[in-house]
KOLDRENMAR-133329 format. One record per atom (N, C-alpha, C, O): y, z, x. Coordinates in steps of 0.1 Angstrom, whole numbers, padded with zeros to 4 digits, always signed. Last residue first. Example, Ala and Ser with C-alpha at 12.3 -4.5 7.8 and 13.67 -1.06 7.14 Angstrom:
<recs>
-0022+0071+0128;-0011+0071+0137;+0000+0079+0129;+0011+0080+0134;-0057+0078+0132;-0045+0078+0123;-0033+0078+0132;-0033+0085+0142;
</recs>
This chain:
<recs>
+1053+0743+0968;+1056+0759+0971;+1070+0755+0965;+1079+0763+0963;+1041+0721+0969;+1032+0730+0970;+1037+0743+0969;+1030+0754+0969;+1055+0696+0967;+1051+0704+0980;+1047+0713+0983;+1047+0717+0994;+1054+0686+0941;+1055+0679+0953;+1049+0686+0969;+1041+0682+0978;+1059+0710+0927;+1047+0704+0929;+1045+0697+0937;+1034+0698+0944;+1083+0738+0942;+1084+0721+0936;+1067+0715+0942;+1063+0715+0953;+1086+0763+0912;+1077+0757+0930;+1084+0747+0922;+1088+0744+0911;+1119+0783+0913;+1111+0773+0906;+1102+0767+0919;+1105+0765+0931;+1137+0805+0919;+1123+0800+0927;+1111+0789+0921;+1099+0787+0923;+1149+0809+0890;+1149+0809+0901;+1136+0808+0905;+1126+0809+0899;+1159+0784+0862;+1152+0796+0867;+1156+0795+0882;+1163+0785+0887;+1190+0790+0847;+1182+0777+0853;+1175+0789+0863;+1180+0799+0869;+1201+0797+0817;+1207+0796+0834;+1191+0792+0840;+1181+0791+0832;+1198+0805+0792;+1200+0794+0790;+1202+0787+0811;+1204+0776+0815;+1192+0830+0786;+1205+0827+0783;+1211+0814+0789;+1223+0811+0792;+1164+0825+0789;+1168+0835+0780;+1188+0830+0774;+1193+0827+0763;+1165+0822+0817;+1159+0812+0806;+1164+0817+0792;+1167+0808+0784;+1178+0850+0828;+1180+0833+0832;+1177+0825+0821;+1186+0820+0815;+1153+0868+0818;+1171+0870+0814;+1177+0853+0816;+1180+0846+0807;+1136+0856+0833;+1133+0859+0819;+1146+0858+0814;+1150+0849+0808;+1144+0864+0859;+1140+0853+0856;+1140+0849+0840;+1145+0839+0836;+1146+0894+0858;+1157+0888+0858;+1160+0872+0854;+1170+0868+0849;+1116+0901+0848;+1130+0906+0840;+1140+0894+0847;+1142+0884+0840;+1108+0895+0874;+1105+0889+0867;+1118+0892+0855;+1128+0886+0854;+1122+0913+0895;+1123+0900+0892;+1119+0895+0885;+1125+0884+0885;+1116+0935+0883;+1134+0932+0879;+1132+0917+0880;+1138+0909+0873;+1090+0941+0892;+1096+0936+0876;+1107+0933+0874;+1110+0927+0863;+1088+0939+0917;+1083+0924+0911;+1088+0925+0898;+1091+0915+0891;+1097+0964+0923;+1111+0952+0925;+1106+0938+0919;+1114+0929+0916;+1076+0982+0910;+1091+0979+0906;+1104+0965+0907;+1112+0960+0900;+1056+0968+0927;+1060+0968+0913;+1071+0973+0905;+1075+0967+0894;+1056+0954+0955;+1062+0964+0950;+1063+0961+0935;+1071+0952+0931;+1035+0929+0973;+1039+0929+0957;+1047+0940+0956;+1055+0931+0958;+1030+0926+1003;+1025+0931+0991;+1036+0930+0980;+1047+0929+0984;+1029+0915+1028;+1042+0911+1020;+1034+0913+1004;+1032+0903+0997;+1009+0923+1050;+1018+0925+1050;+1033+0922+1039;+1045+0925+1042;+0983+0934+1039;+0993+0941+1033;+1011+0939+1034;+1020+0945+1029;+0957+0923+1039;+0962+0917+1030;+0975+0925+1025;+0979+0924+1014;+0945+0941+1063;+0937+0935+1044;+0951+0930+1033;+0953+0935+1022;+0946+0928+1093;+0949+0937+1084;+0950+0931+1071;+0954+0919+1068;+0922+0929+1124;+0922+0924+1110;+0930+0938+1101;+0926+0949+1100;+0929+0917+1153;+0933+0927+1142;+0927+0924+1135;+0924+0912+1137;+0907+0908+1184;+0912+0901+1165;+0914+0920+1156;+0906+0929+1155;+0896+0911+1205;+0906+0905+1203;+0915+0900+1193;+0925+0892+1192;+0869+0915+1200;+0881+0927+1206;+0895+0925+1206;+0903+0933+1207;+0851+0909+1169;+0861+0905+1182;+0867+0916+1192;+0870+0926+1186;+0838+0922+1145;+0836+0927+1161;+0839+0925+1175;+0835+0930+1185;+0856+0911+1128;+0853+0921+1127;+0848+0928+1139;+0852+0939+1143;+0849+0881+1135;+0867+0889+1137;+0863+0900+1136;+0865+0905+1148;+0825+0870+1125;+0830+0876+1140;+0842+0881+1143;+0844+0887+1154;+0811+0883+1095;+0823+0875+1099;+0824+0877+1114;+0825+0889+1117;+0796+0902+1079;+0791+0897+1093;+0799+0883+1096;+0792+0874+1101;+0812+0913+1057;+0808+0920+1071;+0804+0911+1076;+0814+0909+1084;+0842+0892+1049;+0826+0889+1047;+0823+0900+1056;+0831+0900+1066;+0870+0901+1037;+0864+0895+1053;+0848+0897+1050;+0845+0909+1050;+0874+0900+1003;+0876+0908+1016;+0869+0896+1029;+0864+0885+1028;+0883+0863+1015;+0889+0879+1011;+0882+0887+1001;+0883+0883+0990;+0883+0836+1033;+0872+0844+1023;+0880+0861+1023;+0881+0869+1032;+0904+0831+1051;+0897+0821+1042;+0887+0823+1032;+0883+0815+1025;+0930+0855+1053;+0917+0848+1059;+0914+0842+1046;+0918+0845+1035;+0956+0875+1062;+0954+0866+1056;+0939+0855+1061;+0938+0848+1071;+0962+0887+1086;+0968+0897+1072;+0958+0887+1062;+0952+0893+1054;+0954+0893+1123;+0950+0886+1107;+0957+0894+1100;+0958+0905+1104;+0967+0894+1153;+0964+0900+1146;+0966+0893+1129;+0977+0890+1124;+0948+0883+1187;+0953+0873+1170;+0955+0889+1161;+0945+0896+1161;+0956+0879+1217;+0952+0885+1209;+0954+0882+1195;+0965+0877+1193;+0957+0859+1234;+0951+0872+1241;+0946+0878+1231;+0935+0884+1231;+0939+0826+1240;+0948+0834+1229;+0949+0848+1236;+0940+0850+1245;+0930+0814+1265;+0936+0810+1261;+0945+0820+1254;+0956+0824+1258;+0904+0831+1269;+0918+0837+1275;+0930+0827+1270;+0941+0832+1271;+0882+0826+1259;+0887+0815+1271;+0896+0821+1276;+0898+0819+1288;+0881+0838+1235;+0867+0843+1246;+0874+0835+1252;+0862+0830+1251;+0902+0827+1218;+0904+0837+1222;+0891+0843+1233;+0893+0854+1238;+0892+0800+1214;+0911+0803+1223;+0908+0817+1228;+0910+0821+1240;+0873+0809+1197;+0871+0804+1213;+0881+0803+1220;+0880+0804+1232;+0886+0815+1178;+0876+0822+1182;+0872+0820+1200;+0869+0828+1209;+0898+0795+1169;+0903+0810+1170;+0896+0814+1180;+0902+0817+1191;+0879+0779+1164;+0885+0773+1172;+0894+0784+1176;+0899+0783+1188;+0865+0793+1139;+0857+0788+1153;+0867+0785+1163;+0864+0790+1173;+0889+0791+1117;+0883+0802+1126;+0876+0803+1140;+0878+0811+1149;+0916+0775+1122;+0906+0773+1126;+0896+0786+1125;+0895+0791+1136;+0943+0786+1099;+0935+0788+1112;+0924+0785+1110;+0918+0788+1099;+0953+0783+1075;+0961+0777+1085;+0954+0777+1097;+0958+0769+1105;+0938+0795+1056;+0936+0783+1057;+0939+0777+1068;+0932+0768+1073;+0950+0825+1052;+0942+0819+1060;+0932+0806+1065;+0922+0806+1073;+0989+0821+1054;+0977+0822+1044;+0964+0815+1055;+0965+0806+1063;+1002+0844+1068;+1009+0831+1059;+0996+0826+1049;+0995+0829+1038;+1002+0860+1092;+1004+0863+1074;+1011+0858+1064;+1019+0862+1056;+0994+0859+1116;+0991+0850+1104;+0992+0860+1094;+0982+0866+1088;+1000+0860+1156;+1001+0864+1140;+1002+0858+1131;+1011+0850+1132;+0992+0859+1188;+0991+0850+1171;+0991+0862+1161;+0984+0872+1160;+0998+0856+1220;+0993+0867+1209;+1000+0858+1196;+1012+0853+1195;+0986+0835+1247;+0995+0841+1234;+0990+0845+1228;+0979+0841+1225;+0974+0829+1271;+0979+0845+1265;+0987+0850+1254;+0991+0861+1250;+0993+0801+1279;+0980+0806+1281;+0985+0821+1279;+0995+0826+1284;+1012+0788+1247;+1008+0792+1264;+1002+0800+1267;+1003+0810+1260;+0993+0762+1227;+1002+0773+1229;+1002+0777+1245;+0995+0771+1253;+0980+0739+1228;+0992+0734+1233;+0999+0750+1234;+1009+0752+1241;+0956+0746+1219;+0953+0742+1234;+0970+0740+1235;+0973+0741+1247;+0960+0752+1190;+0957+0762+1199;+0960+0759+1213;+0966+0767+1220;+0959+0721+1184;+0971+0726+1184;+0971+0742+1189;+0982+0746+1192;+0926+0719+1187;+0939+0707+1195;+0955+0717+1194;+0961+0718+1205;+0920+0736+1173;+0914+0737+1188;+0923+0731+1192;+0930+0737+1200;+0946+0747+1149;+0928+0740+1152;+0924+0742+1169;+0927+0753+1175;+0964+0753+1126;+0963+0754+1142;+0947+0757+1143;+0940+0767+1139;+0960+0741+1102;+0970+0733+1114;+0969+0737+1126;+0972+0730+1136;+0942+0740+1083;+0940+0737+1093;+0948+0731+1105;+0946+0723+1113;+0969+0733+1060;+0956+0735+1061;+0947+0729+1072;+0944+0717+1071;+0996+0719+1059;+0991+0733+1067;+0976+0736+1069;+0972+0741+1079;+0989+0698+1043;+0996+0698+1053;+0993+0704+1063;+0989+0700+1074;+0984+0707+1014;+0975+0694+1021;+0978+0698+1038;+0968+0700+1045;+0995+0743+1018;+0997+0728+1012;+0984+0725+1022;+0978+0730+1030;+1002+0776+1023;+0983+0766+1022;+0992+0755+1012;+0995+0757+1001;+1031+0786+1040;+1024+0784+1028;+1012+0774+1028;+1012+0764+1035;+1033+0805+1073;+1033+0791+1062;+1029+0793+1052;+1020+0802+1052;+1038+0822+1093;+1041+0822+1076;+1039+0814+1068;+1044+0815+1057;+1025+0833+1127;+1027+0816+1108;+1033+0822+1099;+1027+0833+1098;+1043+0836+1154;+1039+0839+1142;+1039+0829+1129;+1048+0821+1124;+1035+0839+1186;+1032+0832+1171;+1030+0833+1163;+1019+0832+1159;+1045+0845+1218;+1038+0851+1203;+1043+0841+1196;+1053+0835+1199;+1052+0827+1233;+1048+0839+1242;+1038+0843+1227;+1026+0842+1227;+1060+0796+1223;+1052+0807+1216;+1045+0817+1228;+1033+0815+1231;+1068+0770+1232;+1076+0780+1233;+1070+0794+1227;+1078+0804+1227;+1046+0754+1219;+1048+0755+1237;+1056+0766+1238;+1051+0775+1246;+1055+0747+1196;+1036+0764+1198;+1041+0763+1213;+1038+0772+1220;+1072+0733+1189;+1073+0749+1189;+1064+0756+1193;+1064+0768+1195;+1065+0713+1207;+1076+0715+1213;+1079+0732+1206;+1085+0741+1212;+1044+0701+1182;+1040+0711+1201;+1052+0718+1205;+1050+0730+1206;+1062+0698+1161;+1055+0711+1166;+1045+0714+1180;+1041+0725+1185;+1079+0676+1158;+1085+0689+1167;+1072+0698+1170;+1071+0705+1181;+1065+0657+1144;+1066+0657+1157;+1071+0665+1167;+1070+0664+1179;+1065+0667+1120;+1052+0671+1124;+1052+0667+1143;+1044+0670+1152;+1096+0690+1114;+1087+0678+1109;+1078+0680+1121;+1080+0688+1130;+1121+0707+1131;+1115+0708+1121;+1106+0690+1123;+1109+0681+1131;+1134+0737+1146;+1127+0726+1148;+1123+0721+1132;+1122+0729+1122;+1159+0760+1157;+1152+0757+1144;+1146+0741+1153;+1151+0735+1163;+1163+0791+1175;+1165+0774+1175;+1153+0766+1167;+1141+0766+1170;+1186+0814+1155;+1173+0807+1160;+1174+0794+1161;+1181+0786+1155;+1214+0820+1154;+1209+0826+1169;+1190+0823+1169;+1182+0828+1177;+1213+0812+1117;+1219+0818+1132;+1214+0822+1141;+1206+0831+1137;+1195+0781+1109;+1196+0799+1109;+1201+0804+1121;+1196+0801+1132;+1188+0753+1095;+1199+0760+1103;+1197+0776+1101;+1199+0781+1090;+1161+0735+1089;+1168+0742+1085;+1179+0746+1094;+1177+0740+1105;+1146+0703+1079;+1156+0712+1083;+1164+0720+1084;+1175+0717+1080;+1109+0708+1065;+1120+0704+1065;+1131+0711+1075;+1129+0723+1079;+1091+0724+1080;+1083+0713+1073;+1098+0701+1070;+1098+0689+1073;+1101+0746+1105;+1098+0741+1093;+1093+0727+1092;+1090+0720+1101;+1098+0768+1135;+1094+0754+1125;+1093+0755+1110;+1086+0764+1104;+1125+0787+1155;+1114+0781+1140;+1113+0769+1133;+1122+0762+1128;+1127+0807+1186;+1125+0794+1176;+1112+0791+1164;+1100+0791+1163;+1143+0829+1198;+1133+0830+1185;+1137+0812+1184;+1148+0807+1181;+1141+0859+1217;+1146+0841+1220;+1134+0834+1212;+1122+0832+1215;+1153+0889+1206;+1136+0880+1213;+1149+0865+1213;+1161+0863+1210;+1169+0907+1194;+1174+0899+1211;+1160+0889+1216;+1158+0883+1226;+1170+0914+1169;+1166+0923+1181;+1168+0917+1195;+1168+0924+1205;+1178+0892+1162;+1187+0903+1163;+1184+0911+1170;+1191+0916+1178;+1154+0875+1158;+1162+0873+1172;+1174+0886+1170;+1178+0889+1181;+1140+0893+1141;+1135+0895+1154;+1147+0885+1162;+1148+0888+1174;+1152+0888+1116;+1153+0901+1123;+1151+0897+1135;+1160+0898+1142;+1158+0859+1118;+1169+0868+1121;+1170+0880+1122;+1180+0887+1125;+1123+0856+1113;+1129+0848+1121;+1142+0858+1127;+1139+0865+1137;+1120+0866+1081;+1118+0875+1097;+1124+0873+1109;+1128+0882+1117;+1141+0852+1072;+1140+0869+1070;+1133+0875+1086;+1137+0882+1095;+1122+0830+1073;+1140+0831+1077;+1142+0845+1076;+1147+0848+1087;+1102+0837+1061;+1102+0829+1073;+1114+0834+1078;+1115+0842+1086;+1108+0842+1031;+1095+0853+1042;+1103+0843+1056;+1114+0848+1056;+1120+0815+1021;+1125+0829+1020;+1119+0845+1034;+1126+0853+1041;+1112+0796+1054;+1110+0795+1038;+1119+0813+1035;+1123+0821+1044;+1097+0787+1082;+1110+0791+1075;+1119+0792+1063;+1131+0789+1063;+1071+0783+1097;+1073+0788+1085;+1090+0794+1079;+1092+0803+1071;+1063+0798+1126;+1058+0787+1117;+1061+0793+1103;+1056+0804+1098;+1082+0815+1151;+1078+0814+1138;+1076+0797+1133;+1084+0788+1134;+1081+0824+1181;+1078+0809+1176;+1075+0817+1163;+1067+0826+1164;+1097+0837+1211;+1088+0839+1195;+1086+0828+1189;+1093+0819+1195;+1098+0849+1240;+1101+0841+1234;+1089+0839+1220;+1077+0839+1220;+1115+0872+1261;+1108+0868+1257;+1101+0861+1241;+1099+0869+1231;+1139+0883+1269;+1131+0876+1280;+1117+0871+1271;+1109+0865+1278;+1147+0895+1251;+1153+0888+1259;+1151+0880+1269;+1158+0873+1275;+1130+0922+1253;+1131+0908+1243;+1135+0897+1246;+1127+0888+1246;+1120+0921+1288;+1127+0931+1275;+1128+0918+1265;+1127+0906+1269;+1086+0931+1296;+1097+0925+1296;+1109+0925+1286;+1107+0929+1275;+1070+0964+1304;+1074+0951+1295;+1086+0944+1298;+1097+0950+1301;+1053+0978+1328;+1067+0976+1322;+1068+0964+1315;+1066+0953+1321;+1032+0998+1328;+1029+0989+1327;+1046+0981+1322;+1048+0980+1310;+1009+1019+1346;+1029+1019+1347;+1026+1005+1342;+1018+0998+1349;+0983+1037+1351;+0989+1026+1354;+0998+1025+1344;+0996+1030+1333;+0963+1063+1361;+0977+1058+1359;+0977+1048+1363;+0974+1045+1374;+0931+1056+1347;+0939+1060+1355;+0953+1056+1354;+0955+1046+1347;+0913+1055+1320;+0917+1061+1326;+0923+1066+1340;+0921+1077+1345;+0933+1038+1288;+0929+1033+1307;+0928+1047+1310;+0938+1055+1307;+0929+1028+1263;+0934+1042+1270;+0927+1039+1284;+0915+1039+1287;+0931+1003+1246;+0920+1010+1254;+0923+1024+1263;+0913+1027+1270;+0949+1017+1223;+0933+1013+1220;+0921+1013+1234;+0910+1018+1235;+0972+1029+1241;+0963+1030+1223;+0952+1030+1226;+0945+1040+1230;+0972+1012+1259;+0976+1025+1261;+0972+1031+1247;+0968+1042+1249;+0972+0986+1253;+0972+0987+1267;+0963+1002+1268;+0953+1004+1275;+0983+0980+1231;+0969+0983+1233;+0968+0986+1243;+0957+0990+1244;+1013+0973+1233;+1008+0988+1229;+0993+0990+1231;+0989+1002+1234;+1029+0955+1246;+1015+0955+1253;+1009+0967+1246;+1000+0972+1253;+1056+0952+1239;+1050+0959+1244;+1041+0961+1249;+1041+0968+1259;+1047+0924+1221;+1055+0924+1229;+1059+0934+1243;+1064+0930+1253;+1028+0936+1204;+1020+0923+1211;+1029+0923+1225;+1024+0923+1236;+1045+0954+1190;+1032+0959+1193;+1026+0948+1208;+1020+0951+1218;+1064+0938+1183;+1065+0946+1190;+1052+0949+1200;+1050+0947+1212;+1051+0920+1164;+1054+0913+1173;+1056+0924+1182;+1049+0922+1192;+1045+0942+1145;+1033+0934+1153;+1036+0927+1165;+1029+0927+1174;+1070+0949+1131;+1056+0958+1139;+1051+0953+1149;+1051+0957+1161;+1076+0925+1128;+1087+0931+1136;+1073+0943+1141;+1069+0945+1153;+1059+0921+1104;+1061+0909+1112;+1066+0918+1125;+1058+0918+1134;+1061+0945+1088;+1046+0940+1092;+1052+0932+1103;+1049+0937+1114;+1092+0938+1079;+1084+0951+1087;+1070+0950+1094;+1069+0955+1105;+1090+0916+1066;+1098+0918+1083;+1094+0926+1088;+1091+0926+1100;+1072+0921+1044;+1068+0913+1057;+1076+0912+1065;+1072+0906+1075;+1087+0942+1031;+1077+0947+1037;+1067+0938+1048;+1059+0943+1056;+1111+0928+1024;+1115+0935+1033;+1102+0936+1042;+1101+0934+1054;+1099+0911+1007;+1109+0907+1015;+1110+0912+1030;+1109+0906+1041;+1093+0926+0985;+1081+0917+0992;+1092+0917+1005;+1089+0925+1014;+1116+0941+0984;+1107+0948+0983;+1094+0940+0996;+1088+0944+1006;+1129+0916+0968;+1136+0921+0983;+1122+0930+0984;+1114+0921+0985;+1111+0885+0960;+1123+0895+0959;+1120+0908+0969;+1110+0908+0976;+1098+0863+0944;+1108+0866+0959;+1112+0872+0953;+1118+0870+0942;+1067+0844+0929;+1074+0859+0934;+1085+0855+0946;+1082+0848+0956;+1073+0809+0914;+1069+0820+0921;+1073+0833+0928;+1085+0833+0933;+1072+0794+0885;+1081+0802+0890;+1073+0810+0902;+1066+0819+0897;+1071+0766+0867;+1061+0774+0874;+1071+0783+0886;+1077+0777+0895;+1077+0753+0834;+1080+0753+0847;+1069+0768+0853;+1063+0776+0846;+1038+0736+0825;+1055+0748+0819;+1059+0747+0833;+1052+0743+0842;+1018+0726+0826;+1028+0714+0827;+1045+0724+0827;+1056+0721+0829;+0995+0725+0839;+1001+0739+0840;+1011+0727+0836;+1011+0718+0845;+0967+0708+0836;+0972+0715+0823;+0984+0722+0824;+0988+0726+0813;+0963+0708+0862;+0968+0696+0856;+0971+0700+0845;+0982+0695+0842;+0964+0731+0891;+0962+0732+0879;+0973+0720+0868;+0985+0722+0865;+0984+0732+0917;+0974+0720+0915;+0972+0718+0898;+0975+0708+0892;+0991+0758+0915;+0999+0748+0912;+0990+0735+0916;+0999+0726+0918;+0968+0778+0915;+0977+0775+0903;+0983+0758+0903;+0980+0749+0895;+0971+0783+0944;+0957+0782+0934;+0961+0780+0926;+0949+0778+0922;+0992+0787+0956;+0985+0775+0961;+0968+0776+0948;+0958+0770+0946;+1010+0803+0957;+1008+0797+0939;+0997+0785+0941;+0993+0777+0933;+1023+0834+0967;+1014+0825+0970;+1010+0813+0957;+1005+0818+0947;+1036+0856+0958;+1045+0850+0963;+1036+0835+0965;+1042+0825+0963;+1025+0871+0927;+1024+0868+0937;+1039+0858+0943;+1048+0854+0936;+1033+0869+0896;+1039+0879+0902;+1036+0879+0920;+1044+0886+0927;+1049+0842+0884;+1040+0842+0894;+1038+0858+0899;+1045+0858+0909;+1051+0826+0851;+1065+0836+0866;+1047+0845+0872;+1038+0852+0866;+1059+0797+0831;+1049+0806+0838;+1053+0814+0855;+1056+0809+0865;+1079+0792+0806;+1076+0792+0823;+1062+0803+0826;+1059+0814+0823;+1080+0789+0778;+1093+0785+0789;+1090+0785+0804;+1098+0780+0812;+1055+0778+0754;+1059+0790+0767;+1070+0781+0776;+1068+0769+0779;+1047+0766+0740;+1060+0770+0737;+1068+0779+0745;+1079+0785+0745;+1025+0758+0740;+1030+0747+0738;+1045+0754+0736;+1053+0748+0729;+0996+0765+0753;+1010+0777+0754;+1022+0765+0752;+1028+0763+0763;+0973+0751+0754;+0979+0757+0740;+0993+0762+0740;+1000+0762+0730;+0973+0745+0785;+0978+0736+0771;+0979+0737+0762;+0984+0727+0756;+0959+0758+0804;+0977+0755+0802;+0980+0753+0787;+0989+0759+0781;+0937+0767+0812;+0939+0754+0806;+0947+0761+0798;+0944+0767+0787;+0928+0798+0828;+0925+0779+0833;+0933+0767+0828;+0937+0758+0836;+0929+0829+0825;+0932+0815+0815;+0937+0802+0827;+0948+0799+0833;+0925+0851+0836;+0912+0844+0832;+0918+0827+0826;+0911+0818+0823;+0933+0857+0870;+0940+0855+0856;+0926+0847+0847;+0919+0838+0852;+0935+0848+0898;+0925+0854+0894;+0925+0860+0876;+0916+0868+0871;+0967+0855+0906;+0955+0845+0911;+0942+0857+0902;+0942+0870+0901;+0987+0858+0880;+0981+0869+0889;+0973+0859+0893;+0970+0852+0884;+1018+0853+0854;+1007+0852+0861;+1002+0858+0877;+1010+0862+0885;+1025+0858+0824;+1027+0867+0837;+1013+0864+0843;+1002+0869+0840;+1045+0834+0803;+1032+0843+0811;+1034+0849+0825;+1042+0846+0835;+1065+0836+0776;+1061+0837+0789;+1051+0841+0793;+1046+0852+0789;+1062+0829+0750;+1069+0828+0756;+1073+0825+0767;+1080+0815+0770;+1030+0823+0727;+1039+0829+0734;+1052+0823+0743;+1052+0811+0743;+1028+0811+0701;+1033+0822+0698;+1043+0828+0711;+1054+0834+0711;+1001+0796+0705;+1015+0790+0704;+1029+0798+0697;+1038+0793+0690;+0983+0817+0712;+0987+0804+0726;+1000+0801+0718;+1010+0805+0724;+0989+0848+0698;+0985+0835+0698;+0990+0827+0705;+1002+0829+0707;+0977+0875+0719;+0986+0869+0710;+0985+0852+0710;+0982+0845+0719;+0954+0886+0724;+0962+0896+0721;+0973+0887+0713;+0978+0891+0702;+0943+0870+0741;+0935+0867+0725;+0942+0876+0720;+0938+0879+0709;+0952+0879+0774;+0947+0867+0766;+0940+0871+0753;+0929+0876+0755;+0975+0911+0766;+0964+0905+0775;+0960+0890+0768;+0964+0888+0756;+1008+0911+0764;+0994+0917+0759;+0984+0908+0766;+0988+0898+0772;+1038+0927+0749;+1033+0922+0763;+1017+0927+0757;+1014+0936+0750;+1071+0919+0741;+1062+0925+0736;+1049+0921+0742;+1048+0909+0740;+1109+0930+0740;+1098+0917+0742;+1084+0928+0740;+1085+0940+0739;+1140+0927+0743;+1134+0931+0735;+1120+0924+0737;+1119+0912+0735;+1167+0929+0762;+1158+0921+0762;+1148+0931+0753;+1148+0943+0757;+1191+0945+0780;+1188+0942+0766;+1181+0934+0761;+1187+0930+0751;+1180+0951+0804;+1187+0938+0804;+1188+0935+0788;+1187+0923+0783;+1162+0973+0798;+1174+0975+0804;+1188+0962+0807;+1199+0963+0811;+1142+0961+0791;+1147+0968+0784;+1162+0971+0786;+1170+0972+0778;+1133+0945+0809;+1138+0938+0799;+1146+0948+0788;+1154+0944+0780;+1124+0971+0828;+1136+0961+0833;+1139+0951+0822;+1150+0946+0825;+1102+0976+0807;+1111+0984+0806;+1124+0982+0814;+1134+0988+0811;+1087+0957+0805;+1092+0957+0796;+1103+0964+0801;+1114+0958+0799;+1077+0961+0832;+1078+0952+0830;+1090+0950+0819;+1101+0945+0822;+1068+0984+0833;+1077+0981+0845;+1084+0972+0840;+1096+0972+0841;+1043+0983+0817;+1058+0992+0809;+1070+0983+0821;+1079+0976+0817;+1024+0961+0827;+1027+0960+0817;+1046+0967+0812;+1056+0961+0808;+1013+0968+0854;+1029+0962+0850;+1032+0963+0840;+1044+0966+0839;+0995+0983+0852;+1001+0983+0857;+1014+0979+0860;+1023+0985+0865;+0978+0971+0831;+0983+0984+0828;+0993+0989+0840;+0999+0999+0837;+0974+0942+0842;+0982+0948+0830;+0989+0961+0827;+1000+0963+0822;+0958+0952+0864;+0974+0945+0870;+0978+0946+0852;+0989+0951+0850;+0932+0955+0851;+0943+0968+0860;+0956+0964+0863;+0965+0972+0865;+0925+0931+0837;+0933+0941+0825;+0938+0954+0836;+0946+0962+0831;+0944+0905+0855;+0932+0914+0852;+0938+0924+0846;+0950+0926+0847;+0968+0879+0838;+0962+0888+0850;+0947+0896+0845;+0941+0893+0835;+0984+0868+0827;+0972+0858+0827;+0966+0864+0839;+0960+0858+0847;+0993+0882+0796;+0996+0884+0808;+0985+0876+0817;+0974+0880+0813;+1027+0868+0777;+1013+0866+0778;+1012+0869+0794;+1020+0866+0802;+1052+0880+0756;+1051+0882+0773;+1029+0878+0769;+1021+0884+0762;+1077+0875+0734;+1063+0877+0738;+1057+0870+0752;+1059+0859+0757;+1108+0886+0725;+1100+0879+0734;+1084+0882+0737;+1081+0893+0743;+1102+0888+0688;+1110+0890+0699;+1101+0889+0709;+1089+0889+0707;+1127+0865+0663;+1113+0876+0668;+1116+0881+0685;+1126+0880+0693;+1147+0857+0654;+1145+0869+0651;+1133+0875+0651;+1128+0884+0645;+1152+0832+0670;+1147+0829+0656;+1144+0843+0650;+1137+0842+0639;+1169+0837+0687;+1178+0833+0686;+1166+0833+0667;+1170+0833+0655;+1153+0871+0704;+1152+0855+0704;+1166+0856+0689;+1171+0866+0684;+1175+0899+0704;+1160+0894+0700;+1168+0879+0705;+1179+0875+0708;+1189+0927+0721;+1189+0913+0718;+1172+0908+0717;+1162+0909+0724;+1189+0960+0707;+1183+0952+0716;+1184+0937+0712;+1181+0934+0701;
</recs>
């Protein structure tokens, strides 16, 4: 097995809860194992601040202040989200966050579920089960128009599933992007021009200065009357009161949540007894522990042999 260049071998600090250790912990090693990578993995006081390497970081990680780890090469995010971290003034190491295919995939699938679901009208015939025949024909994709907020790794993924399926897909970004058969928008003066075109709405955004609180009472009132919202970007992005009342006005028809501003959902929260609000716990672009370890392994291997990490955040922008 390849050791470091001074004949010790890579020490892995994990700045997670001791269940996400035992849980990654082997996955972990054992994709370094397989990249000939030799390394050695332990919880905070397990090994010395100026001893380690790399950290494997988790929101909710007990270690706050950066600044012993005067030798660590990066701190690798096993989340996709770093908005709690990357403010942190002590984090001076590069700061790497989660992408890889598993997360990838599991929010096109959540995304492409839902929009269906909204796009069909499935509650119609599910949830309230009408009792008399009524024939309810949907319009076909094609006829019907998506707005993603958010065109980043998650964003662009979903964005060209759903126009392949034939929806008439425009996406906002923060900057410009180009993606085939979507009509891309981007900066703070396009975005009525994207929530107007929103039959459905989907956020993916990342929680910066920016996003937080972006769709409020004022930018709800520009979508078109009956749109169905989806948020599995982070729950900052939504007003909840201002949700709330799009949605008793007829304004919104229906919001289904992955992502809220208090997690779990407080019981006496009003989403929970809305009729108009999904609430799903936080599943659509989960973590896969096998595919988060190759990525981290692969990241590791990069610095390792000197190649320039991937997904590096840029602090400037929060992601």
């Amino acid at each position: 097995m390849r050791a470091r260049n001074d004949g010790q071998v890579i020490k892995l600090l994990f700045n997670v809860s001791p269940d996400l250790f035992e849980e990654y912990r082997e996955p972990i090693l054992e994709a370094l194992r397989r990249r000939n990578i030799e390394a050695q993995a332990g919880l905070p006081g397990a090994i010395p601040p100026e001893k380690v390497d790399y950290i494997i970081h988790a929101t909710g990680g007990p270690i706050k202040d950066f600044d012993p780890f005067i030798h660590a090469r990066a701190v690798l995010s096993l989340w996709a989200g770093v908005e709690k971290i990357v403010g942190n003034t002590t984090l001076t190491q590069p700061l790497c966050r989660m992408v890889e295919n598993g997360l990838r995939q599991g929010m096109v699938e959540w995304v492409v579920g839902h929009v269906l679901r909204a796009h069909l009208q499935t509650d119609l015939y599910v949830r309230e089960k009408p009792l008399a025949w009524q024939r309810h024909v949907p319009p076909l994709a094609t006829e019907r128009s998506v707005t993603v907020l958010g065109l980043g790794e998650l964003g662009s993924a979903a964005a060209t599933t759903l126009a392949n399926l034939g929806f008439r897909v425009t996406g906002w970004s923060r900057r410009p992007r180009e993606i085939s058969d979507v009509h891309c928008l981007a900066g703070a003066e396009s975005l009525p021009r994207a929530l107007a075109a929103a039959e459905i709405l989907v956020s993916l955004l990342p929680e910066t200065p920016d996003t937080i609180d972006l769709l409020n009472a004022e930018t709800l009132a520009l979508l078109p009357r009956g749109c169905s919202i989806l948020n599995a970007g982070r729950g900052s992005l939504i007003v909840d009161a201002a949700l709330i009342a799009a949605l008793d006005s007829g304004q919104i028809q229906h919001a289904t949540l992955d992502v809220f501003r208090t997690e779990p959902v407080p019981a006496d929260h009003p989403f929970w007894s809305h009729p108009g609000v999904t609430i799903s716990p936080h599943v659509a672009a989960a973590t896969r522990v096998t595919s988060a370890s190759d990525a981290i392994a692969d990241n590791v291997e990069r610095a390792e042999s000197g190649a320039p990490l991937l997904h590096l955040v840029d602090r400037t922008l929060s992601y």
